[in-house]
TIMAR-840260 format. One record per residue (C-alpha): residue number from 1; residue in three letters; x, y, z. Coordinates in Angstrom, 2 decimals, padded with zeros to 5 digits. Last residue first. Layout:
// residues N
   i  aa       x       y       z
 NUM ALA       X       Y       Z
...
This chain:
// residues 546
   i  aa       x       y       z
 546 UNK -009.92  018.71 -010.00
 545 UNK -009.54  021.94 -008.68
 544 UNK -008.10  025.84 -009.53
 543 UNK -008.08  028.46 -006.95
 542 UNK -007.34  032.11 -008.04
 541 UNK -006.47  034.36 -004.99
 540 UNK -006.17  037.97 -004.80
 539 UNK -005.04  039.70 -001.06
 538 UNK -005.38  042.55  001.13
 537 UNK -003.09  042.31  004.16
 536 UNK -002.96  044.15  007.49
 535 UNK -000.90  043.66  010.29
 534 UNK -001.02  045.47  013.63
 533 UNK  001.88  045.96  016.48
 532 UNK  001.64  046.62  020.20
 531 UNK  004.15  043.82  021.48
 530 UNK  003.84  042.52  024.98
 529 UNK  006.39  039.28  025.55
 528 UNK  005.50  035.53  025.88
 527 UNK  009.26  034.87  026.84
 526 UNK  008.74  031.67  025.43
 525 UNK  008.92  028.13  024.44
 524 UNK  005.41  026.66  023.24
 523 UNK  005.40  030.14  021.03
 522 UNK  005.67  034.02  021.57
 521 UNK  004.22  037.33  020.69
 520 UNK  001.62  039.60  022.62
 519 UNK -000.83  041.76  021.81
 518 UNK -001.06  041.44  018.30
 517 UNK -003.93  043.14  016.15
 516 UNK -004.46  041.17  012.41
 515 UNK -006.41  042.62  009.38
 514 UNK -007.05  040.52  006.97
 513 UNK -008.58  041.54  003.59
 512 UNK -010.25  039.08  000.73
 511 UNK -010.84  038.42 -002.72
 510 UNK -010.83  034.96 -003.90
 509 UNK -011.73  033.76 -007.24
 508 UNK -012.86  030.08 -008.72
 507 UNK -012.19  027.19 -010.63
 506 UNK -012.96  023.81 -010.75
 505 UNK -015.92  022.72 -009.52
 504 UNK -018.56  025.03 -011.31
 503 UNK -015.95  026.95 -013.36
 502 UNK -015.83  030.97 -012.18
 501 UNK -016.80  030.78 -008.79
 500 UNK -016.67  034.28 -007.07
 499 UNK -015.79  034.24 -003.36
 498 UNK -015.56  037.33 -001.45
 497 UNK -014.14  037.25  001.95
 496 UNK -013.72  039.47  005.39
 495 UNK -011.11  038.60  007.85
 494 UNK -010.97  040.09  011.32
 493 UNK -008.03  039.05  014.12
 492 UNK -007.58  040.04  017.86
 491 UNK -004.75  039.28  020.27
 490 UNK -002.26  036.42  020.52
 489 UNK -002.53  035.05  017.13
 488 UNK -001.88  031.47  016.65
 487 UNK -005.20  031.27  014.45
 486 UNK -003.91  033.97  012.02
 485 UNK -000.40  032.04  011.22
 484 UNK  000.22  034.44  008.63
 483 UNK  001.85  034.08  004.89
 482 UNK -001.68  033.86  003.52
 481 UNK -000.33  030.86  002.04
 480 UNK -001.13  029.54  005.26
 479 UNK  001.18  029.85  009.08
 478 UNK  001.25  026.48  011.35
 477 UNK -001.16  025.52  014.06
 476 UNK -000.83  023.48  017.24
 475 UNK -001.95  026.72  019.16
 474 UNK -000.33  028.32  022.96
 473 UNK -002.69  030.60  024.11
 472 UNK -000.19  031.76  026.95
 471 UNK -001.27  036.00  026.40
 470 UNK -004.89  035.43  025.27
 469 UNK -006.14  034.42  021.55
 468 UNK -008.82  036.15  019.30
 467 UNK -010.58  034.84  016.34
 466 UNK -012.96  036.61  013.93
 465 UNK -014.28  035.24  010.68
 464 UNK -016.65  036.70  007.84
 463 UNK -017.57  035.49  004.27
 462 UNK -019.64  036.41  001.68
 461 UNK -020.16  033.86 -001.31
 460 UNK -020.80  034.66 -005.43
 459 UNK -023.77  032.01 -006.75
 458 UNK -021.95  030.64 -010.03
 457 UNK -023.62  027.23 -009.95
 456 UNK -026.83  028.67 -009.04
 455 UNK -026.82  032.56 -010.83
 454 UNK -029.11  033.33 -007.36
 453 UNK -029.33  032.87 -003.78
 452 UNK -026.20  034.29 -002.27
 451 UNK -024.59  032.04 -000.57
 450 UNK -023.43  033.34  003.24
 449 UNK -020.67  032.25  005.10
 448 UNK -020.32  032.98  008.94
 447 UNK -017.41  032.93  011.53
 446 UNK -015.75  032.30  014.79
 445 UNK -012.86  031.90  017.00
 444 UNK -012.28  031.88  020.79
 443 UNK -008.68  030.96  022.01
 442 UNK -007.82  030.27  025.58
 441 UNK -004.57  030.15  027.43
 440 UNK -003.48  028.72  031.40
 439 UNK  000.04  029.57  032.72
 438 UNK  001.17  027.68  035.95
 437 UNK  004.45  029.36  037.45
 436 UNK  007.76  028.17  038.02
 435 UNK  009.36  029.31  034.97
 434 UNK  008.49  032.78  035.64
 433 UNK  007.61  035.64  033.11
 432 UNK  010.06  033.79  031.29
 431 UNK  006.97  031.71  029.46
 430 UNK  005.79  029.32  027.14
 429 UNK  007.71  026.47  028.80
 428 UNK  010.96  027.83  029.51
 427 UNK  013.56  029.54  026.99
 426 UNK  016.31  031.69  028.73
 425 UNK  018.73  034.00  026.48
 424 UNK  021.98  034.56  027.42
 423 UNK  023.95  037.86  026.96
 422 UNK  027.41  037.88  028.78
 421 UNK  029.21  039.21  026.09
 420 UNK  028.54  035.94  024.10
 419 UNK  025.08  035.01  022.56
 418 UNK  024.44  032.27  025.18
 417 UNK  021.54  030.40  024.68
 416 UNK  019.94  028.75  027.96
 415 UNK  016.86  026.47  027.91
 414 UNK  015.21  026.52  031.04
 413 UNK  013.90  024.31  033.97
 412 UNK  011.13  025.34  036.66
 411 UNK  008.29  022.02  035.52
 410 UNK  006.35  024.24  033.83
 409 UNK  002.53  023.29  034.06
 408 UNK  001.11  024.73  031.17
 407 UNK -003.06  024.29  030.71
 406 UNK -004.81  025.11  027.25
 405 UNK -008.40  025.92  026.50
 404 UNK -009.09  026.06  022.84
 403 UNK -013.17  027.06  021.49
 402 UNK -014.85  026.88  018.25
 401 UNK -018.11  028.64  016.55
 400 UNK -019.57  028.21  013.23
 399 UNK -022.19  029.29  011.29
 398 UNK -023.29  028.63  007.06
 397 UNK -025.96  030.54  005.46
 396 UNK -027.42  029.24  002.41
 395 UNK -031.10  029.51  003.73
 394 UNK -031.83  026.13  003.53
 393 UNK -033.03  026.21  007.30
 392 UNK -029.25  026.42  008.29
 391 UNK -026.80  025.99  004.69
 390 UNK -024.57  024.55  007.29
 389 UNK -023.90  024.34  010.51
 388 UNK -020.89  024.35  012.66
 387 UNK -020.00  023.30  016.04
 386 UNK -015.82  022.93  017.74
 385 UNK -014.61  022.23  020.60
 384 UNK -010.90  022.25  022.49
 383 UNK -009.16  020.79  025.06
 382 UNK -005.16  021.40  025.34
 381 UNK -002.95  020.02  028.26
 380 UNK  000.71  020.63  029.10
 379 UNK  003.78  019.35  031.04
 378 UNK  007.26  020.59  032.08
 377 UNK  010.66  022.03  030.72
 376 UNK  011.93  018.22  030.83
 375 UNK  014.93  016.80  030.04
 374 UNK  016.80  019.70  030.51
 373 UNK  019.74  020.32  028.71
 372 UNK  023.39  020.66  030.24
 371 UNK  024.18  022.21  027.30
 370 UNK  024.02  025.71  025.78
 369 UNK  021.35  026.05  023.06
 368 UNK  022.55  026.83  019.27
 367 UNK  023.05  029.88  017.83
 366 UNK  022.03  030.99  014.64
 365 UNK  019.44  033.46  015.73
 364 UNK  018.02  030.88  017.46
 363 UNK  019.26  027.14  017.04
 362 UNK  016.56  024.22  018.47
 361 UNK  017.48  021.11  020.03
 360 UNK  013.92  021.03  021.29
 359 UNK  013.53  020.13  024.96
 358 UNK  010.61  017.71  025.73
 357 UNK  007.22  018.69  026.94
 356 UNK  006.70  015.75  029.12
 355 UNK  002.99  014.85  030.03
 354 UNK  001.84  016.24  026.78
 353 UNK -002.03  015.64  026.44
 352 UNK -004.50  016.26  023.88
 351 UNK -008.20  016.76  024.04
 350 UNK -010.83  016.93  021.92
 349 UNK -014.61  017.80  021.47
 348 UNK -016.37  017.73  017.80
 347 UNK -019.56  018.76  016.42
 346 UNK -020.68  018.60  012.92
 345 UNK -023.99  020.30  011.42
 344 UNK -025.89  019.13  007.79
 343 UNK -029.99  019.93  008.92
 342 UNK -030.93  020.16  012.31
 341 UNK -032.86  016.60  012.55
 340 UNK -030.17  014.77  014.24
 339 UNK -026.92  016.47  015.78
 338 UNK -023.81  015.08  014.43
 337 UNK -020.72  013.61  015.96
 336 UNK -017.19  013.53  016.43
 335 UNK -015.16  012.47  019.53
 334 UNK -011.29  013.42  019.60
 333 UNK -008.89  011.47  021.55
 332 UNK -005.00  012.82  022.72
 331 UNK -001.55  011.43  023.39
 330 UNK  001.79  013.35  023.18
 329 UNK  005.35  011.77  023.56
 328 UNK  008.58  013.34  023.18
 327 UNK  011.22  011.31  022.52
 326 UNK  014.57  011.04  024.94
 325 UNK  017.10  013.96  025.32
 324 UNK  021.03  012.74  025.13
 323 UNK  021.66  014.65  021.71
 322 UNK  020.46  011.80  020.00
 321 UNK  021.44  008.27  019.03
 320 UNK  019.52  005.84  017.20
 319 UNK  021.16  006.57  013.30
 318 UNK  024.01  007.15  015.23
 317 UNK  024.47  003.47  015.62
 316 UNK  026.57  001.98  012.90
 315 UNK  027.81  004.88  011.68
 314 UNK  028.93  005.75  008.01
 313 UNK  025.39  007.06  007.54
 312 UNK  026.50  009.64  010.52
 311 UNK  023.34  011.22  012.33
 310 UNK  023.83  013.38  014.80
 309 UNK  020.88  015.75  015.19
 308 UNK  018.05  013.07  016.42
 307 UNK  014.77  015.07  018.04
 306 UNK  012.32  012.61  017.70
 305 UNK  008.70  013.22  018.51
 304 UNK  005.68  010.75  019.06
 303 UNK  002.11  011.36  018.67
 302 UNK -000.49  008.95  019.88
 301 UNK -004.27  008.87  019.01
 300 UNK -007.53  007.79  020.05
 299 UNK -010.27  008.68  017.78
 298 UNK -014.34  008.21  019.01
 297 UNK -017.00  008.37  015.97
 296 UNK -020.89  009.38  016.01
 295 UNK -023.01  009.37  012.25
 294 UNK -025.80  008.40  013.85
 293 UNK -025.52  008.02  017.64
 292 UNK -025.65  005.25  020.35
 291 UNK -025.19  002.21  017.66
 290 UNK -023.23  004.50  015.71
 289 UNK -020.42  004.46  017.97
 288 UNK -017.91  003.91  015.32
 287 UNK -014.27  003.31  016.68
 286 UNK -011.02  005.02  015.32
 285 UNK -008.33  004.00  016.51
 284 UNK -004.41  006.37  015.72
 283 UNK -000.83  006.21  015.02
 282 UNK  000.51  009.58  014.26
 281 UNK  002.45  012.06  012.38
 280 UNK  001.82  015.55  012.01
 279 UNK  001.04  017.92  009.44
 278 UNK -000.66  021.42  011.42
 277 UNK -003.38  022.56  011.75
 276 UNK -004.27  021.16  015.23
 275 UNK -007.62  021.74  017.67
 274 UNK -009.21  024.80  016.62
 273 UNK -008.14  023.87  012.96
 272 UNK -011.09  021.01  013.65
 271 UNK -009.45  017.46  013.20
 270 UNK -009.94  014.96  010.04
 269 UNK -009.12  016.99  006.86
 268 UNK -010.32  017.67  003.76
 267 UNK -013.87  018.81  004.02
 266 UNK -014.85  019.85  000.28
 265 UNK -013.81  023.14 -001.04
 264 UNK -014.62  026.49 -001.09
 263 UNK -011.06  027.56  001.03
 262 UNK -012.87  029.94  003.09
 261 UNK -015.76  026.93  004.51
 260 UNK -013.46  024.75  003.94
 259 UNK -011.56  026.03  006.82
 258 UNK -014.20  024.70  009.41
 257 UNK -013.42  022.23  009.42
 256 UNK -009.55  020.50  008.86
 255 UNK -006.99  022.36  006.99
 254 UNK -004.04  020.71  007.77
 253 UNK -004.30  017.58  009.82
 252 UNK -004.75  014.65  007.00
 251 UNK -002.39  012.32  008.49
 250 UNK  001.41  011.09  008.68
 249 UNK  001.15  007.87  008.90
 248 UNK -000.59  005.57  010.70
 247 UNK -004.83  005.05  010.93
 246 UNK -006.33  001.44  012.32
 245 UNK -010.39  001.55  012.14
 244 UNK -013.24 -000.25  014.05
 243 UNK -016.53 -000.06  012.96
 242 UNK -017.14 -001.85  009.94
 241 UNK -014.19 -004.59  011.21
 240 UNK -010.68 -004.28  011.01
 239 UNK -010.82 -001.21  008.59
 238 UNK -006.91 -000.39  007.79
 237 UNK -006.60  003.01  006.77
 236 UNK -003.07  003.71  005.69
 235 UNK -000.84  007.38  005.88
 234 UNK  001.27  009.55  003.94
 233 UNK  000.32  013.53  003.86
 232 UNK  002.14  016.58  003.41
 231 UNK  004.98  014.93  001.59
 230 UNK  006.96  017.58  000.12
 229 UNK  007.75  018.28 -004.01
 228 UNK  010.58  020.67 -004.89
 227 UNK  009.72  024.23 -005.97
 226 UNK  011.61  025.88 -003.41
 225 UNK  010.13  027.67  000.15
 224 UNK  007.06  029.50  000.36
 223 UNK  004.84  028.20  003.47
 222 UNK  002.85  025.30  005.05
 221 UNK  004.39  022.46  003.82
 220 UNK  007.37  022.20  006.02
 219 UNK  005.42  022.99  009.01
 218 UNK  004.78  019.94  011.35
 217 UNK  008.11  019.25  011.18
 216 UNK  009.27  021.94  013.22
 215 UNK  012.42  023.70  012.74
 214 UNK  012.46  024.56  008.58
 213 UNK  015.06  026.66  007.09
 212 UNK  014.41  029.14  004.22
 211 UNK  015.87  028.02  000.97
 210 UNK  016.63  030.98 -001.58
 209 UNK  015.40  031.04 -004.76
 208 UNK  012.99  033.44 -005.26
 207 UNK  011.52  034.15 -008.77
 206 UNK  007.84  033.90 -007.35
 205 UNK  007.36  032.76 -003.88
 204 UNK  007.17  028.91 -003.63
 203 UNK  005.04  026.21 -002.30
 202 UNK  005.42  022.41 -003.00
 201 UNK  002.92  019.34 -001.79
 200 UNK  002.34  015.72 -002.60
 199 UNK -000.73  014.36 -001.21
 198 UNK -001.40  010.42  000.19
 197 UNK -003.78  008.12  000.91
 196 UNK -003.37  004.18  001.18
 195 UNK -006.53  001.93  002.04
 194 UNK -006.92 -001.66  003.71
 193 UNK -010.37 -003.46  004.19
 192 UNK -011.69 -004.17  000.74
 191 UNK -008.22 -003.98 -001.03
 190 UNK -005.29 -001.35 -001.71
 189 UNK -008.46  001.12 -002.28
 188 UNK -005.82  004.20 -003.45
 187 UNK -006.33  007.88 -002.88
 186 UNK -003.94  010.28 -004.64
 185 UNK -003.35  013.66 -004.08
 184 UNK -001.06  016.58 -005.66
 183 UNK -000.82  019.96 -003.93
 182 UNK  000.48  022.88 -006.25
 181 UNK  001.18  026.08 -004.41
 180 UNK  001.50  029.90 -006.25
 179 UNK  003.13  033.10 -004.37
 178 UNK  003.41  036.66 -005.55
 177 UNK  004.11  039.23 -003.19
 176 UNK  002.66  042.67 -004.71
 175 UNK  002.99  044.56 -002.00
 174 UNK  005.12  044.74  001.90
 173 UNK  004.37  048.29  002.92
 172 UNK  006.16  049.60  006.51
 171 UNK  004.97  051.92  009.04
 170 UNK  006.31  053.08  012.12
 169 UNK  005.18  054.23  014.77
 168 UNK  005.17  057.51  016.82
 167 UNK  007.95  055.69  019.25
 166 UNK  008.27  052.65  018.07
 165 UNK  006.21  050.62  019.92
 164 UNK  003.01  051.05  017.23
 163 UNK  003.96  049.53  014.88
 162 UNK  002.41  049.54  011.30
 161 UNK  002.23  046.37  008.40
 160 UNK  001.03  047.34  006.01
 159 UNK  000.87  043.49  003.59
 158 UNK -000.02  042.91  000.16
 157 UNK -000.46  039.30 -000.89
 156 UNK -001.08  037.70 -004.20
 155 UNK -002.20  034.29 -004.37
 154 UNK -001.80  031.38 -006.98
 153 UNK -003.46  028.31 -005.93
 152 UNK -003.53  024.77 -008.05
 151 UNK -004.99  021.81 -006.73
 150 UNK -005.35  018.21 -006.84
 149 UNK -006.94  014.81 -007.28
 148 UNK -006.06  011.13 -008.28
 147 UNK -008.63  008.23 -007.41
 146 UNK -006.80  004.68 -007.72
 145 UNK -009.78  001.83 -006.88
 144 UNK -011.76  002.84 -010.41
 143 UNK -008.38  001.92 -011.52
 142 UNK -008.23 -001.50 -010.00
 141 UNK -012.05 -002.05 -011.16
 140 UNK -010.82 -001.08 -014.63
 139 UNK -008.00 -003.88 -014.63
 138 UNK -010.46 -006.62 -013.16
 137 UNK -012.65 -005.56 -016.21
 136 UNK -009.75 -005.72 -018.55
 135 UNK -008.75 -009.05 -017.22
 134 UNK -012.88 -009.90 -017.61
 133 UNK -012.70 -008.94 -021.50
 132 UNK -010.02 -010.81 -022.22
 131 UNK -011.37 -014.40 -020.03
 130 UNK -014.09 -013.86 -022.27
 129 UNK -012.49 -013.34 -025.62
 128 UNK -010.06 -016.14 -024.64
 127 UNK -013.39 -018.19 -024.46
 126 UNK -015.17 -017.16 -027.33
 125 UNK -011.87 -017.94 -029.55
 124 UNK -011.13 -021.91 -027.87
 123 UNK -014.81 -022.13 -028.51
 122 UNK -014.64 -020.81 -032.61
 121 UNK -011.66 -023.58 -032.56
 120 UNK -013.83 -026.66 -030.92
 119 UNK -016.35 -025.86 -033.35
 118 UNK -014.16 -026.11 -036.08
 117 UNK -012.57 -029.13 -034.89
 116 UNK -016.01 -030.19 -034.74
 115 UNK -016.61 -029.24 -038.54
 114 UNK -013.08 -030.61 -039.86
 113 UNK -013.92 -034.20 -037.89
 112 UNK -017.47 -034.16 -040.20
 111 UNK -016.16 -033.24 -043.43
 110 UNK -013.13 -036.13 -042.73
 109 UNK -016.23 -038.22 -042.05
 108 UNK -018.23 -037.40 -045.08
 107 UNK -014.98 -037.89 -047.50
 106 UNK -014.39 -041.68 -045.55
 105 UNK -017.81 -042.50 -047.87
 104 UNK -020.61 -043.43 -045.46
 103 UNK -021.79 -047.43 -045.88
 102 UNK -025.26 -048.19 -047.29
 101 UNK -024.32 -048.09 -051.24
 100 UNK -021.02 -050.14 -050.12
  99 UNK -022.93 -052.56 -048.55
  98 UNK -025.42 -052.97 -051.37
  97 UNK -022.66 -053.59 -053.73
  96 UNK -021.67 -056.16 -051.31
  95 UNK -024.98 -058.32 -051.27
  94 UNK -025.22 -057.87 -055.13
  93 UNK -021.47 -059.59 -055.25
  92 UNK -022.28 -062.35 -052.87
  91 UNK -025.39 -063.34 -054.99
  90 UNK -028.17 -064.73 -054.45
  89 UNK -030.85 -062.15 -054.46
  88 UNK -032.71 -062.56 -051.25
  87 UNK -035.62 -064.70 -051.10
  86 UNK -035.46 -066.13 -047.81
  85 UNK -033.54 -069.60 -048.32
  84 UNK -030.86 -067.32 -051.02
  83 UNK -030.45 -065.18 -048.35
  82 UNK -029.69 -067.57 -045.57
  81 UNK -027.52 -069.06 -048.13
  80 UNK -025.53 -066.35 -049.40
  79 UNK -024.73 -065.23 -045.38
  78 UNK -024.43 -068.33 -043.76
  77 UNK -021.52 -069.34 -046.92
  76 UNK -021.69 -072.17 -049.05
  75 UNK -019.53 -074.65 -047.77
  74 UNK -021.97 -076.79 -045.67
  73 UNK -024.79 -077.09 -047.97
  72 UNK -022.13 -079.39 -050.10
  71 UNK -021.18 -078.60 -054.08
  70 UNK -019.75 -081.55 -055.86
  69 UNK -023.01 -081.32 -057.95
  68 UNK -025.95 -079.68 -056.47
  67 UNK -027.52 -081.49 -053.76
  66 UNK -030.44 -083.85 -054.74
  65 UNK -033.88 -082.64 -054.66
  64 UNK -036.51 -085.15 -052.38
  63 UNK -034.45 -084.71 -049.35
  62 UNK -033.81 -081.15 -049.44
  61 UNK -037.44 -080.37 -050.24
  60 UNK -038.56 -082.97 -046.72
  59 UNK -035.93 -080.62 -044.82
  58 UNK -037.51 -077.55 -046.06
  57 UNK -038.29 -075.59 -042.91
  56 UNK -034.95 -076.78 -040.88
  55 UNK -033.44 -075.69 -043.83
  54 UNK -034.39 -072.17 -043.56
  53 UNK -034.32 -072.18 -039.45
  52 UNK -030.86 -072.83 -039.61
  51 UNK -029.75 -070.21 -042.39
  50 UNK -031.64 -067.46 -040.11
  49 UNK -029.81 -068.74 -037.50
  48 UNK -026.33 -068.33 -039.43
  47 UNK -027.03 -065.33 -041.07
  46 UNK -027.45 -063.41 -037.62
  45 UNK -024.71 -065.68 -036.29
  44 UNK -022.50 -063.84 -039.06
  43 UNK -023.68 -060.56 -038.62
  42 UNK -022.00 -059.77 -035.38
  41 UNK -018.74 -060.77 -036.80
  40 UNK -019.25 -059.25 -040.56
  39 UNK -020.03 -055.41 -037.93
  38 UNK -016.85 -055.95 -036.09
  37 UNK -014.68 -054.14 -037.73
  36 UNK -017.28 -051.36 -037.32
  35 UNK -018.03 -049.08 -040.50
  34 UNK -021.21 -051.21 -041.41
  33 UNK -023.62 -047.71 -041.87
  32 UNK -025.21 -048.97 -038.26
  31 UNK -021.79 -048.68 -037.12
  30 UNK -020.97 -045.71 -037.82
  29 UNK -024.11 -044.12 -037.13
  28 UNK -023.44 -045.85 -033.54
  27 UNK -019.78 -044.07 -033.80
  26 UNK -021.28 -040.74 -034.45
  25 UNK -023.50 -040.61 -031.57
  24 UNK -020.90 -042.04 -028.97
  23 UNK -018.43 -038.98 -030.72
  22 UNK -021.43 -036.79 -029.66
  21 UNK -021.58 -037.91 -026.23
  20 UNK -017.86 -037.61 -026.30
  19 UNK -018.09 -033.94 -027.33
  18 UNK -020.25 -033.11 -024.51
  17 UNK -017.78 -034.30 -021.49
  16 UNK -014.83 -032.50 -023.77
  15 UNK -016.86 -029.45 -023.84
  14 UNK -017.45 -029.12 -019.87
  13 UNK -013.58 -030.22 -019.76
  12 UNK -012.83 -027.34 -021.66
  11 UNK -015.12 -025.16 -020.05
  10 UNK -013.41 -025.80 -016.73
   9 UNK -009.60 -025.49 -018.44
   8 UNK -010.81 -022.13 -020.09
   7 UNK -012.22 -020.62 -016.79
   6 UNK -009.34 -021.26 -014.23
   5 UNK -007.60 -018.00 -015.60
   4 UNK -010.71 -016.45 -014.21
   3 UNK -009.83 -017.53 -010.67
   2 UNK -011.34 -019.87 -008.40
   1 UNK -010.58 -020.10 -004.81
């Protein structure tokens, strides 16, 4: 393949071809100026002929004249006597001092060598100019390949939070929380085919400095902890062919539509927040089925889980070895499309499967599970779907409605955790209301933006979302710097936004109120017990972007 450092040796040899032509060129001027050693050589027959056919002419003048004295035809030389039969002058001395007139002084070549090398120089110069200029133009197409981005969000939260269970209720006022995130993102086109993203995240309350623990990994971005930096994203794109796609890593999960829609930003994330938002890690093929549908992709993905706990760097093999429960193991597809002719919409229908839901080695309270463990508490299924529409008939207002069914199939084990005294605590899959029975969960959630139609770049935004969740709607979702995982909610949730842009792109305000009802509280494991308790927060946020 050729390469620009190739370029000087191919013009070189370009310029060396011409350069002989024109050292051909100067050598025949050479020669015709009597420079050649062999110039008196090739003359001498020349002289010798024409000295021939001179006294072949004038035999009858030679005989009748006699030959000068002690001077024979035969040692004069061809060249005085051929000129001397034809008129010339003579004389040797004439005939070299018109040589020498004729001839090119040795200054005029040494001028002439000094102007090619010149040329030759000025070349050399044009072409390490050129092979310059294109390293700094490979250099700029490697940084037009590097795109870096981020974000800067300081929120302040007020919570009342009021329940209901205790006796007349009781009421408690959680104000003025500060909190502030930085995200940091870089996108990078390792070549044609193969790309690298990745986002650098850290979260922290103001002036605390105390480390909260973290027991999923799918969280440890998602709320105040310290001010160092987290990877909440790490993953390659490797296009195989224009329509089929390689994804590993841990992806872009969090905030997936329609949560731009709140967070005024771009889409950000690949699945809908009814189906995970959460950070997880995956290996996943993505196909293009634009031949059937514009715009119309089909994701496969798998999702494994480790749960090691004894790890000894010292150890040759506890790096492998766990706590006697093998990985977890989810798999799942999503299919995206777009409805023609409607205007900017997305649609997407998933599913993901669990045919083993593994147990967690998990402490509670501080106290960790009692073995034997179960290697199964039993099997699960989530579909979900998801519409939304955008600025509909160019009216600026933007709808959206999504939908999570879930299936738990426990298989009749528990997790035990004895707290002494007697007191143990049973964990089974989503539920103690009994281990043996099959739980099903749905989630509804919707919304609406609207865009004011005037003041263009800084047109202010209304927002509005609802969701609600049944007693075993068990979410893959994580809380927000709103401090609340509002989608995970098992009972009924409002939220009403105002968004104020401030810097077209860059910066902007958020003023909104949440008000959260909870019917009942609980996770994957349970008891998935009745609470009567209500939440609400009013909050400031400032958003900065570039």
């Amino acid at each position: 393949m050729w390469h620009p450092a190739h370029l000087p040796r191919a013009l070189l040899v370009a310029l060396a071809l011409s350069s002989s032509t024109s050292w051909a060129a100067e050598a025949g001027e050479a020669r015709a100026g009597g420079l050649d050693p062999t110039a008196a050589s090739s003359d001498a027959p020349r002289a010798l002929a024409i000295a021939s056919s001179a006294s072949s002419s004038s035999t009858s003048t030679s005989a009748e004249l006699p030959a000068p004295s002690g001077l024979a035809e035969s040692a004069l030389p061809a060249r005085d006597l051929a000129a001397s039969q034809v008129g010339g002058e003579g004389s040797v001395a004439a005939d070299e001092d018109a040589r020498r007139e004729d001839a090119p002084s040795s200054a005029t070549t040494a001028e002439k060598l000094q102007k090619l090398q010149a040329r030759i120089d000025a070349l050399e110069e044009d072409l390490d100019a050129l092979v310059g200029s294109q390293d700094r133009a490979i250099a700029e197409l490697n940084r037009d390949r590097l795109h870096w981005f981020g974000d800067y969000r300081l929120i302040v939260n007020n919570f009342h939070v009021y329940d209901r269970e205790q006796g007349s209720g009781s009421s408690e006022l959680f104000t003025d929380l500060w909190t502030h995130r930085l995200r940091l993102g870089m996108s990078w086109e390792i070549m044609d085919k193969v790309r690298f993203y990745g986002r650098l995240v850290f979260m922290k309350n103001f002036g605390e400095l105390i480390e909260k623990p973290i027991f999923f990994d799918s969280q440890t971005t998602r709320f105040p902890r310290d001010t160092s930096l987290r990877i909440e994203r790490a993953y390659i794109d490797w296009f195989i062919t224009d329509w089929f796609v390689f994804t590993a890593g841990r992806v872009a999960a969090p905030e997936g539509p329609p949560a731009e829609l709140k967070e005024n930003t771009e889409r950000s994330a690949t699945w809908g927040v009814q189906m995970v938002e959460a950070e997880f890690e995956v290996v996943m093929l993505t196909t293009y089925l634009t031949a059937l549908l514009p715009d119309t992709y089909l994701r496969l993905f798998y999702m494994p889980f480790s749960s090691v706990t004894n790890i000894d760097p010292f150890d040759d093999d506890s790096l492998f070895r766990d706590i006697g429960i093998s990985p977890m193991h989810a798999f799942g597809s999503l299919l995206e499309l777009k409805i023609p002719a409607i205007g900017p919409n997305l649609v997407q229908v998933g599913v993901v499967y669990n045919p083993e839901f593994k147990t967690r080695f998990l402490p509670l309270f501080d106290t960790l599970p009692k073995a034997p463990f179960p290697n199964t508490l039993g099997w699960f299924v989530s579909a979900s779907a998801l519409i939304e529409m955008k600025d509909i008939a160019r009216s600026g207002l933007d709808l959206f409605a999504a939908y999570n069914f879930i299936y738990l199939a426990p298989s009749g084990d528990v997790v035990l955790y004895d707290f002494g005294d007697g007191f143990e605590v049973p964990l089974g899959l989503a539920s103690l209301d009994d281990p043996n029975d099959e739980h099903t969960g749905h989630m509804l959630y919707g919304g609406a933006r609207y865009t004011v139609p005037f003041l263009q770049d800084y047109a202010p935004k209304l927002g509005f979302e609802t969701n609600y969740g049944t007693k075993y709607a068990v979410m893959f979702t994580s809380p927000s710097d709103q401090k609340i995982n509002k989608l995970a909610t098992r009972g009924l949730v409002f939220e009403a936004y105002y968004i104020q842009p401030l810097v077209k792109d860059h910066l902007f305000l958020r003023f909104g109120g949440l008000h959260v009802i909870r019917q009942f509280e609980g996770s994957f494991v349970g008891p998935a017990t009745p609470t009567n308790e209500s939440i609400t927060n009013l909050y400031v946020l400032l958003h900065a972007g570039w």
